[in-house]
C-alpha positions as CSV (number, residue, x, y, z in Angstrom):
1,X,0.0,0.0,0.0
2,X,1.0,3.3,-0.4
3,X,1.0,6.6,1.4
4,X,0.4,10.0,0.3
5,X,0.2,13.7,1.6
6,X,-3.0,15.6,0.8
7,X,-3.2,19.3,1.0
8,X,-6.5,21.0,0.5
9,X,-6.5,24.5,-0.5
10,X,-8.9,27.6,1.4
11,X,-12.3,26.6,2.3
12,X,-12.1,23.1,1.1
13,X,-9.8,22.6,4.1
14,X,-13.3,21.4,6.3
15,X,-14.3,19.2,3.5
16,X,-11.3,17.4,3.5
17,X,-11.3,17.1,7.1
18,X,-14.4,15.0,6.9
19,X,-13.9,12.7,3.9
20,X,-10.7,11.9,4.9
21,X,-11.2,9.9,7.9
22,X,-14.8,8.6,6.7
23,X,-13.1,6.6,3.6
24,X,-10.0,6.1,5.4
25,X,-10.2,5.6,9.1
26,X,-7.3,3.8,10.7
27,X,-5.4,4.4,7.6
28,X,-4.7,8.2,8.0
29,X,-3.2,11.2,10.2
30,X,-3.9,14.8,10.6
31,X,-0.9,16.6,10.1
32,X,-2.8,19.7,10.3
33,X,-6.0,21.4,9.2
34,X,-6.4,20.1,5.5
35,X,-3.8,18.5,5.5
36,X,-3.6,14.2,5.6
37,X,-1.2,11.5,5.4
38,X,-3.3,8.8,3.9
39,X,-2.4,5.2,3.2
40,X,-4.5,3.1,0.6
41,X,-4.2,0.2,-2.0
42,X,-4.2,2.8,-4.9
43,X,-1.5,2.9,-7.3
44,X,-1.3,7.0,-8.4
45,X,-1.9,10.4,-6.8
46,X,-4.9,10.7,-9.1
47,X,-6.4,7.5,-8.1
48,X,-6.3,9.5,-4.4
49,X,-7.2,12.8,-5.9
50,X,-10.3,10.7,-7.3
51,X,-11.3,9.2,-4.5
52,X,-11.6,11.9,-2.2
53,X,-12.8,14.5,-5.0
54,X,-10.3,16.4,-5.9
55,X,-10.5,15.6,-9.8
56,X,-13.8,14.4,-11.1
57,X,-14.8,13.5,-14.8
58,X,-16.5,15.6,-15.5
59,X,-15.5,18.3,-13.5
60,X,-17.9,19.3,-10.5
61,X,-17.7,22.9,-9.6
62,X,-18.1,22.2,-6.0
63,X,-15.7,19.3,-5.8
64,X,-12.4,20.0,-2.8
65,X,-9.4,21.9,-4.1
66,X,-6.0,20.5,-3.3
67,X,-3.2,18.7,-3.9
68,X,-2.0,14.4,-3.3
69,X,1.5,14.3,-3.6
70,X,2.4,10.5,-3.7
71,X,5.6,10.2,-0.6
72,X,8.4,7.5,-1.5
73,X,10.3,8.9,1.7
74,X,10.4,11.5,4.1
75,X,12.6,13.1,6.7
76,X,12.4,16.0,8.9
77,X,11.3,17.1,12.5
78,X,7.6,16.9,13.7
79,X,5.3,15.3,16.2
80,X,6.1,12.0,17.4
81,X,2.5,10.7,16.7
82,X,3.3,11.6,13.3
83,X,7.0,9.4,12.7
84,X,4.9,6.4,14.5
85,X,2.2,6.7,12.2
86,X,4.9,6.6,9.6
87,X,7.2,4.4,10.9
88,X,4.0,1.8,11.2
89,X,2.9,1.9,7.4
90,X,4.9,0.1,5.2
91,X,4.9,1.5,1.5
């Protein structure tokens, strides 16, 4: 499975908030307002970006703005929650 970041953009930020654990629970963490680490059995950032409606064919007008970037590895400093979370999915 992979993981991914998701970063919702202005007011979508709420809506994002709410999708994200209802398809993923147990498979996700809040890094902040709007924005998820999400792991899943899809292959490409699009397949994310479709799942949670980000991109949409057709297009819907009211779908969440954002971005799924698709992480391969990571490093830096942040919560501990967070490198557990991260350190427990493998991908």
């Amino acid at each position: 499975m992979a993981v991914f970041f998701v970063v919702a953009f202005g007011a979508s930020g709420p809506l994002i908030d709410l999708v994200v654990p209802q398809k993923y629970a147990g498979n996700c963490h809040r890094a902040d307002a709007g924005k998820w680490f999400i792991q899943a059995p899809l292959q490409t950032s699009k397949d994310m970006s479709d799942s949670l409606g980000i991109t949409a064919d057709p297009p819907n007008v009211s779908a969440i703005t954002g971005v799924v970037v698709a992480i391969k590895g990571y490093f830096g400093r942040g919560p501990t929650d967070l490198w557990e979370w991260l350190a427990s999915r493998p991908g």
